[in-house]
ZATI-144951 format. One line per field, with one value per residue (C-alpha): chain; residue number from 1; residue in one letter; x, y, z. Coordinates in steps of 0.02 Angstrom, whole numbers, padded with zeros to 5 digits. Example, Ala and Ser with C-alpha at 12.3 -4.5 7.8 and 13.67 -1.06 7.14 Angstrom:
mol	(A;A)
seq	(1;2)
type	(A;S)
X	(00615;00684)
Y	(-00225;-00053)
Z	(00390;00357)
//
This chain:
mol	(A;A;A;A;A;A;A;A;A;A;A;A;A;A;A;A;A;A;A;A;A;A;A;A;A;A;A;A;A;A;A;A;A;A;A;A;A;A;A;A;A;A;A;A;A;A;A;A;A;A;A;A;A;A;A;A;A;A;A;A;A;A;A;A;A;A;A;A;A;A;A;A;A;A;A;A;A;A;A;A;A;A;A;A;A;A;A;A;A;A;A;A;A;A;A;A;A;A;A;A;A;A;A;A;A;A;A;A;A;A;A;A;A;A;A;A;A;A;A;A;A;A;A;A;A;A;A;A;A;A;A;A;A;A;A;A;A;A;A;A;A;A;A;A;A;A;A;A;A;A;A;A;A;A;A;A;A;A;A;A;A;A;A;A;A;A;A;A;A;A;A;A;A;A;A;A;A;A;A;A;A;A;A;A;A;A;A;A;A;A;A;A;A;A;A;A;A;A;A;A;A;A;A;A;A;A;A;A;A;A;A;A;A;A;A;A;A;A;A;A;A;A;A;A;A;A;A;A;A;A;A;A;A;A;A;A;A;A;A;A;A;A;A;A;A;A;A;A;A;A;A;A;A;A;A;A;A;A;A;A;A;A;A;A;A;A;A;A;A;A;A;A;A;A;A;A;A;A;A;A;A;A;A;A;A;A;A;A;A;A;A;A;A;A;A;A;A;A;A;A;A;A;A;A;A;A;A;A;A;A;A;A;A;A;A;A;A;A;A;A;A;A;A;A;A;A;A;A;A;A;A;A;A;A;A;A;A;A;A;A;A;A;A;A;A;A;A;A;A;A;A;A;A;A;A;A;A;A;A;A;A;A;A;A;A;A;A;A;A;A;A;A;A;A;A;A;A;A;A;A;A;A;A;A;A;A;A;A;A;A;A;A;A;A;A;A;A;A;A;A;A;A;A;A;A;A;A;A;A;A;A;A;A;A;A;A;A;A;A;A;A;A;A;A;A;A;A;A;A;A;A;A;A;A;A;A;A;A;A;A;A;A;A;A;A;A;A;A;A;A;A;A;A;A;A;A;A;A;A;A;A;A;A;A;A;A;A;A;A;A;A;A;A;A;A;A;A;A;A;A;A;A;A;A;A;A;A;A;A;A;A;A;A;A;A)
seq	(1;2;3;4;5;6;7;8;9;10;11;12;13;14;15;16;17;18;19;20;21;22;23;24;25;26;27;28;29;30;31;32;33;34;35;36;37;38;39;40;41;42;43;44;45;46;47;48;49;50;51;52;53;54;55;56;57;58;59;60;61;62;63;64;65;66;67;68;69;70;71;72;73;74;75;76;77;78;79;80;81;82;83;84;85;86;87;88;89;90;91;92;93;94;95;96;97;98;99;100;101;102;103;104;105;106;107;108;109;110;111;112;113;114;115;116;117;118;119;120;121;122;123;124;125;126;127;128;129;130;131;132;133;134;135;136;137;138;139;140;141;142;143;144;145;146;147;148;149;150;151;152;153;154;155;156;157;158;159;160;161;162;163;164;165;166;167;168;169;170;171;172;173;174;175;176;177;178;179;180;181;182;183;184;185;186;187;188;189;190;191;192;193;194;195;196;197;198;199;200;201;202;203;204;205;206;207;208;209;210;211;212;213;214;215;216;217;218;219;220;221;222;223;224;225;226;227;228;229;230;231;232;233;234;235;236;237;238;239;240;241;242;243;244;245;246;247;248;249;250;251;252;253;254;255;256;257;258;259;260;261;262;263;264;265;266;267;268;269;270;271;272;273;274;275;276;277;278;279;280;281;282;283;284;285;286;287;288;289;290;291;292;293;294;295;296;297;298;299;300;301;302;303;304;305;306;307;308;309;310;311;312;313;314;315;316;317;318;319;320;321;322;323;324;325;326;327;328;329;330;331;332;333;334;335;336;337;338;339;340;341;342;343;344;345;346;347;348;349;350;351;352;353;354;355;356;357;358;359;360;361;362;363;364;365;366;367;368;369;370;371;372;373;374;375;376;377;378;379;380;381;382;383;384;385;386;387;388;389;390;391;392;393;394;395;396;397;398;399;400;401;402;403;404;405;406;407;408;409;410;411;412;413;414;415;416;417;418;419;420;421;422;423;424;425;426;427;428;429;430;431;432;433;434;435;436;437;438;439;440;441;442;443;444;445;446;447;448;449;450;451;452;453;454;455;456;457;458;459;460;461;462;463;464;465;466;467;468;469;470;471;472;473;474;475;476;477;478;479;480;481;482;483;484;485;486;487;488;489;490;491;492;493;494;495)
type	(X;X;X;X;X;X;X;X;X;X;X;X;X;X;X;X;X;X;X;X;X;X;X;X;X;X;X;X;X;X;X;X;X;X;X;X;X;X;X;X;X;X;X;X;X;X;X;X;X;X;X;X;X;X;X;X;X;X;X;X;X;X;X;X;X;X;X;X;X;X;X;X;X;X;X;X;X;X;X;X;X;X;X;X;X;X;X;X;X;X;X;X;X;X;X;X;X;X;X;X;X;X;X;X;X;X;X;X;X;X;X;X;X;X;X;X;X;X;X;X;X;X;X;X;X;X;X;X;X;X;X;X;X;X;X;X;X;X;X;X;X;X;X;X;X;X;X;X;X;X;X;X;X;X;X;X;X;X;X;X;X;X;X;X;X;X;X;X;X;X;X;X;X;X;X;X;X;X;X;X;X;X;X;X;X;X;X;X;X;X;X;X;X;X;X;X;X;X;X;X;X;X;X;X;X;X;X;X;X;X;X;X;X;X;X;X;X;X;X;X;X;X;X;X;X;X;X;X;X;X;X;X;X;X;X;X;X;X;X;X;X;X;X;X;X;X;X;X;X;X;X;X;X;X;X;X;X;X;X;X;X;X;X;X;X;X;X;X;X;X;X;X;X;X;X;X;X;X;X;X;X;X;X;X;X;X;X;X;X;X;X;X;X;X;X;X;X;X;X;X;X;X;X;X;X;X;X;X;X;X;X;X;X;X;X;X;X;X;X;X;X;X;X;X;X;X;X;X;X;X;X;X;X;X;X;X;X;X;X;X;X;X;X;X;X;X;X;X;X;X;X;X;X;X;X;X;X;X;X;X;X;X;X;X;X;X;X;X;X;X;X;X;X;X;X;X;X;X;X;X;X;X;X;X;X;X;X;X;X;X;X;X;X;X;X;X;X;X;X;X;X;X;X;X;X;X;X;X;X;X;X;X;X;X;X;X;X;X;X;X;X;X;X;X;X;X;X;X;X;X;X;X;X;X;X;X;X;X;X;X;X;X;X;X;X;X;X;X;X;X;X;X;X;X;X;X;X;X;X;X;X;X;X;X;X;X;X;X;X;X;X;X;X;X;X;X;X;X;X;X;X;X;X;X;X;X;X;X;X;X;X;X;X;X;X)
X	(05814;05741;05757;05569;05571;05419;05486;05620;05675;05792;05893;05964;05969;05858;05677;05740;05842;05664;05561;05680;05703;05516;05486;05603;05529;05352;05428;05468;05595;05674;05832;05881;05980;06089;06165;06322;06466;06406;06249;06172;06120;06147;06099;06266;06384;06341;06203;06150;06301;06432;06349;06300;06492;06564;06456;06515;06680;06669;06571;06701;06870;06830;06768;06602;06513;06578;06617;06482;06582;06748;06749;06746;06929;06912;06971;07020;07115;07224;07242;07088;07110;06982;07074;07027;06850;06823;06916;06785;06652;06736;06742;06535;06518;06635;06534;06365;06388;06448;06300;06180;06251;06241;06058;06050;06156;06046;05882;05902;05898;05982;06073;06135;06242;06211;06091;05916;05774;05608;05603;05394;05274;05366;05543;05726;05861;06014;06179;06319;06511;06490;06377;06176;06027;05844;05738;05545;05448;05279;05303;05434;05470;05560;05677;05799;05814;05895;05999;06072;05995;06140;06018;06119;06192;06283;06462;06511;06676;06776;06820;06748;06572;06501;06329;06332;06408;06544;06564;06642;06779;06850;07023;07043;06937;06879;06893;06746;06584;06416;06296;06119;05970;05923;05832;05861;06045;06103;06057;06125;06288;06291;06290;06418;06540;06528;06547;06721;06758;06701;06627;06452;06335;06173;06054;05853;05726;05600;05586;05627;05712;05637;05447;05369;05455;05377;05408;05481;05610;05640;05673;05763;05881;05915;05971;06097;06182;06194;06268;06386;06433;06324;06273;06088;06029;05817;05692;05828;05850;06047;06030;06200;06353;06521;06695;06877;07057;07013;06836;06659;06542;06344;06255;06092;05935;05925;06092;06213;06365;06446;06614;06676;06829;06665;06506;06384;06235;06115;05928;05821;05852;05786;05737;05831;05732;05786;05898;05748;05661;05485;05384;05412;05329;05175;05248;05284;05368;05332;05459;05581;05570;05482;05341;05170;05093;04923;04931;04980;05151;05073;05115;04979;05035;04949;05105;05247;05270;05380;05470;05579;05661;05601;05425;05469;05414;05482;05635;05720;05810;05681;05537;05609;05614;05477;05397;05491;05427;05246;05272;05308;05206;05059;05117;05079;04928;04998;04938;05044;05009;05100;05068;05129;05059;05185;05336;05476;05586;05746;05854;06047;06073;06160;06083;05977;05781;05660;05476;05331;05157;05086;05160;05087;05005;04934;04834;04775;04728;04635;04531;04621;04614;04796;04890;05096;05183;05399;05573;05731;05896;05954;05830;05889;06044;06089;06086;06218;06315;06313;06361;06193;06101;05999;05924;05712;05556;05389;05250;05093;04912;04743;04677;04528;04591;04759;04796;04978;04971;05140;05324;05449;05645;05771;05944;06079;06000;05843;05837;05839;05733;05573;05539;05488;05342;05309;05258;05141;05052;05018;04972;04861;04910;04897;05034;04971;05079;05237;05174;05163;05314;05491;05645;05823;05894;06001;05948;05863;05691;05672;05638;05451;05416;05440;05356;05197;05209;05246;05100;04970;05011;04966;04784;04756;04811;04681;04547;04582;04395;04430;04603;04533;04387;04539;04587;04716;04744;04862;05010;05120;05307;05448;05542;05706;05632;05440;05289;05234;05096;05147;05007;05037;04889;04762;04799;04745;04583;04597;04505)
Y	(06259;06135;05969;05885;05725;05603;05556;05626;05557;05642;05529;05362;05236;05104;05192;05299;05179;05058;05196;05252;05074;05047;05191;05149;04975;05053;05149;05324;05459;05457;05571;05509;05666;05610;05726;05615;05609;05398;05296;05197;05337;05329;05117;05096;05203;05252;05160;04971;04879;04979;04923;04752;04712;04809;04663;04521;04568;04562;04409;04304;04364;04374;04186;04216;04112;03990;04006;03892;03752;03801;03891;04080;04106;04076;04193;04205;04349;04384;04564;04652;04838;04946;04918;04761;04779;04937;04835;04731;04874;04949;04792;04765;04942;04954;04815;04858;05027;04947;04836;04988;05080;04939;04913;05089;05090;04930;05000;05168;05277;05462;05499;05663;05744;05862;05962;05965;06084;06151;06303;06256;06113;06045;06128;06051;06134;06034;06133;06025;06034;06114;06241;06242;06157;06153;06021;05999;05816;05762;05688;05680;05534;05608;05475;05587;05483;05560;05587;05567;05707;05799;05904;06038;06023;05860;05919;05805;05787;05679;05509;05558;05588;05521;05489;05312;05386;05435;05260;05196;05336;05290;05263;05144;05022;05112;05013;05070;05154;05232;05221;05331;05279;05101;05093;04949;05075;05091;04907;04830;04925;04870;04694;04716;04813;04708;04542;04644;04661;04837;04877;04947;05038;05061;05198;05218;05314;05153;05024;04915;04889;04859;04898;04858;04683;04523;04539;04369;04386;04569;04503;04362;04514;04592;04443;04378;04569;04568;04384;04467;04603;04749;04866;04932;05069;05073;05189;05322;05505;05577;05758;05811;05750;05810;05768;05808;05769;05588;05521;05565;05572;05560;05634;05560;05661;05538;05596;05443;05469;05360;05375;05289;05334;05354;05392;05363;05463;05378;05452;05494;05549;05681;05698;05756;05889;06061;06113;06057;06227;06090;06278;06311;06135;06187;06037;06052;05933;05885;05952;05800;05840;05675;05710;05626;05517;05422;05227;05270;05353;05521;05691;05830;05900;05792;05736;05739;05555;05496;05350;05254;05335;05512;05465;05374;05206;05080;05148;04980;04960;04817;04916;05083;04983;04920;05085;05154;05030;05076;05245;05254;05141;05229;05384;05284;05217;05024;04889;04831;04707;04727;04633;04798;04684;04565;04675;04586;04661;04618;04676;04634;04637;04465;04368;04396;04464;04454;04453;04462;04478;04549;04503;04436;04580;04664;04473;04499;04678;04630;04493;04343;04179;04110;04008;03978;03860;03868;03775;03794;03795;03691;03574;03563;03505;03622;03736;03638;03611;03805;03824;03938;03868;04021;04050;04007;04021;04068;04027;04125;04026;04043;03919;03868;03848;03843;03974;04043;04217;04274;04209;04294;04222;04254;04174;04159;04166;04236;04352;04220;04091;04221;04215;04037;04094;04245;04115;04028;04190;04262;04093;04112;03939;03845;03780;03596;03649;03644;03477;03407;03465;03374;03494;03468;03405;03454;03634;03787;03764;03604;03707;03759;03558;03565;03743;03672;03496;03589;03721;03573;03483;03650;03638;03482;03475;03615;03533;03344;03290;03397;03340;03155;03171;03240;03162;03114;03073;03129;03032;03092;03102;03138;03289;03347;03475;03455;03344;03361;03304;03219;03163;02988;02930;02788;02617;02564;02463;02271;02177)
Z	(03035;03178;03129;03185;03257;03301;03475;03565;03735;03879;03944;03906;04054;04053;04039;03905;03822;03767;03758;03615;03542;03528;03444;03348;03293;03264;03129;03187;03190;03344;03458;03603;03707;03839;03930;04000;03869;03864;03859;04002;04139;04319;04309;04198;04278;04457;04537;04472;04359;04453;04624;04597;04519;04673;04774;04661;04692;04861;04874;04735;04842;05013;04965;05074;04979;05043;05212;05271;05172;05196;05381;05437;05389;05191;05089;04902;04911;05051;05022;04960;04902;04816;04661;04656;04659;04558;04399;04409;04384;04271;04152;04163;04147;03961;03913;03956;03853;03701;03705;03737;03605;03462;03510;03475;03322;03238;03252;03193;03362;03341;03479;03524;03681;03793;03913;03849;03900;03853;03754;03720;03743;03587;03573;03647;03680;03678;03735;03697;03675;03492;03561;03578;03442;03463;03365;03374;03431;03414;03580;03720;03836;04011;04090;04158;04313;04496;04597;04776;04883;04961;05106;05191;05336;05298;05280;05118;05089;04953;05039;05216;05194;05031;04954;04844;04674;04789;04887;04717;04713;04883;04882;05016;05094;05271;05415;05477;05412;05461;05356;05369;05286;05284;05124;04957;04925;05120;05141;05005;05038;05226;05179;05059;05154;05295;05209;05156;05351;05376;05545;05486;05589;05483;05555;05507;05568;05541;05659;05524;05369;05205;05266;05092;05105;05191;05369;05387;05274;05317;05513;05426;05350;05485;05573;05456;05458;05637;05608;05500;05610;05569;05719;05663;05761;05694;05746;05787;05669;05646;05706;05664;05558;05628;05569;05611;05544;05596;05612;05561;05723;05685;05842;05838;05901;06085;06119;06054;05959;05827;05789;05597;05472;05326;05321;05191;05171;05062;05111;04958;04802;04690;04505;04365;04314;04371;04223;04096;04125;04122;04155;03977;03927;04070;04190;04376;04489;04667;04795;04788;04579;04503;04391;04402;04278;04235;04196;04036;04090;04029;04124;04123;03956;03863;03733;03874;03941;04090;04151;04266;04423;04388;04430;04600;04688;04651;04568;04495;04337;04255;04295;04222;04071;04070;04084;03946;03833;03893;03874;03697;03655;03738;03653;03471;03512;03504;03607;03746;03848;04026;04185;04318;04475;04428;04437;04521;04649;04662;04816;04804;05000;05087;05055;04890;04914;04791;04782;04667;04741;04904;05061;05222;05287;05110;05121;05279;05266;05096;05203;05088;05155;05125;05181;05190;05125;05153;05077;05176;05070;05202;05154;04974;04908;04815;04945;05032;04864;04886;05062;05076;05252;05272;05117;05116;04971;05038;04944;04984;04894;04928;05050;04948;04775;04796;04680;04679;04775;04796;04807;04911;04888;05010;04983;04822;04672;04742;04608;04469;04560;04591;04426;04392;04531;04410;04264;04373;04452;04275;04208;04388;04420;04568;04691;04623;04454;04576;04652;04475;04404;04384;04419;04391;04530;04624;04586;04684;04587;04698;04835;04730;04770;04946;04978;04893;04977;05150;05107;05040;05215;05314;05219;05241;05429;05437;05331;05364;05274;05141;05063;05107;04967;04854;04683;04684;04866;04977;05070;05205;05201;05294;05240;05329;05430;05413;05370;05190;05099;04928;04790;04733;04599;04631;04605;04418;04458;04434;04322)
//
């Protein structure tokens, strides 16, 4: 007898995870398959927690962090193996499970393991260890996520030549690496690896990294990882990856060779979705095997929804989540109210990137009339407290009503500081809120001040008359680096 179910979702990382838990809270019957033997999906045990606590690692014992304080010799550790910094993974990763799976627990989600597929529109499959079960669901959330593509011709090999689940099963630290593909995976990694002392080469077929990020901080990027020793070959295509007892060569299509002990492939990835038979459900995916969706997360059947990685750009843990949460909720017919436009990204490279809001040239294509204004961490003193003299916030307003655009973050803690910004753009505040606004001192958020003060002085350097006939008036002051503009209020009239 099939056991029927309101909502059943495939897959449990992060999409699949709150698409099951708000179902959940809206009062329905709800199965969660997974088809690893554990909860959290590729985020928990391959690609994000793994990953980011590989980085931390890196960053707490090589003592880079500090470097600009301390000199280019700090260390922590003397001695850094990859035992060291896979213990550290694997502590996040134990915990983030048990967390997952309490949520879980507490509000009533069924979870079951093993491989799911379509047997019709409405039918799962689920082949697990005690042999196969098929249940029925009014509707079904996909949030199988992907996978690293492994395109033949690249001779993988355990240890040698390895996608990114395999960088975390090396062995030994390599002394030197190639790595192709220079998107958020193959740049994050670079920076990582070569704060460890790893001689990186980092190839791309772009003639830049990171194209959907600003292009200042994107140049910015690149310059701190040649700073820290990586070799970027842009704008050239591998055409061959050779290897023998004791290097891997990749032979790139204008005829150069690079020689390296590893090389790590990490160029697309590709859906979950070929073991889940979707032609029985009337679903077909595009050739890299994500499935489309409307706004509402909803495939072409009309009660099949999809989220997180498995339906492409932009591919990040918060907004998979996000989208999960949508997608069930869509399913039920509740109202959600979701700002997608204001999305942060949140790129782990080093330094930090993060950004909510167009960049530079989406403005100017649009016909916007912005203007810029920028802090410096150098500038602040936290950022010296930090050691961090390259970090920078760009502020990005409209030039006639100041109106808060766009922040873009570049330095540590980038990823927490963007979102302050993200209040003010879906309050649609102006840049005047930062002007007006106290912050802890000394702290990061400081550097809000002096991006509006340096932006407001830009304006009004521009528009002299106007900022004159301004309440309340401005006043120029001296800032470390730059003129800024500073309100002060009008003297209190004498009677």
């Amino acid at each position: 007898m099939q056991v029927q179910y309101e909502i059943a979702v495939i897959g449990a990382g992060p999409a699949g995870q709150k698409a099951a838990i708000n179902a959940a809270k809206m009062g329905k019957r709800v199965v969660a398959i997974e088809h690893e033997s554990s909860v959290g999906g590729v985020c928990i045990h391959s690609g994000t927690i793994p990953s980011k606590a590989f980085r931390e690692a890196v960053l707490h014992l090589t003592g880079y962090r500090m470097r600009g304080v301390y000199g280019a010799s700090y260390l922590v550790k003397q001695d850094i193996t990859m035992a060291d910094l896979i213990y550290r993974c694997g502590h996040v990763v134990c915990h983030e499970v048990d967390v997952i799976k309490s949520q879980m627990q507490r509000n009533g989600v069924e979870v079951r393991t093993g491989h799911a597929s379509f047997v019709d529109p409405h039918t799962l499959r689920i082949d697990g260890v005690a042999g196969a079960e098929e249940l029925c669901a009014d509707t079904v959330v996909i949030a199988t996520g992907t996978t690293p593509a492994r395109p033949e011709g690249i001779p993988f090999e355990r240890g040698r030549v390895v996608n990114s689940d395999g960088l975390l099963e090396l062995s030994d630290i390599p002394k030197s690496m190639i790595i192709v593909g220079g998107g958020v995976i193959g740049v994050e990694y670079a920076c990582t690896l070569a704060a460890l002392g790893v001689r990186v080469t980092l190839i791309d077929q772009r003639p830049r990294l990171l194209e959907f990020v600003d292009g200042e901080l994107s140049e910015a990027l690149q310059y701190q990882m040649r700073q820290m020793g990586v070799r970027l070959r842009l704008g050239e295509a591998v055409a061959e990856v050779r290897t023998d007892s004791e290097t891997v060569a990749a032979v790139l299509e204008s005829g150069k060779q690079i020689l390296a002990r590893t090389l790590l492939f990490s160029v697309g990835r590709m859906g979950n979705t070929a073991d889940l038979n979707l032609e029985a459900a009337g679903l077909t995916p595009d050739e890299r095997g994500r499935l489309r969706v409307d706004t509402d997360l909803r495939t072409e059947v009309p009660h099949v929804f999809a989220a997180g990685d498995v339906i492409g750009f932009p591919s990040l843990a918060s907004t998979s989540a996000e989208q999960g949460r949508l997608a069930s909720s869509n399913a039920f017919g509740a109202r959600t109210v979701s700002k997608p436009k204001l999305m942060p990204y949140g790129i782990y490279t080093i330094p930090e990137i993060s950004m909510v809001g167009p960049n530079e040239a989406e403005l100017t294509a649009d016909l916007v009339p912005y203007e810029v204004g920028i802090a410096r961490y150098r500038e602040i003193a936290r950022g010296q407290l930090l050691g961090d003299d390259t970090g920078m916030l760009k502020l990005l307003f409209h030039m006639e009503t100041r109106r808060l655009l766009a922040v873009h973050v570049m330095g540590d803690g980038a990823t927490e500081l963007v979102h302050i910004g993200q209040a003010v753009l879906a309050m649609e505040g102006t840049i005047d809120y930062f002007v007006d606004s106290v912050f802890n001192y000394p702290t990061l958020a400081e550097c809000y001040k002096v991006a509006a003060l340096d932006g407001i002085n830009r304006t009004c350097a521009a528009s002299p008359g106007q900022c004159a006939s301004s309440e309340p008036s401005p006043v120029i002051r001296e800032s470390t680096s730059h003129r800024v503009v500073e309100s002060r209020a009008p003297a209190p009239a004498t009677v």
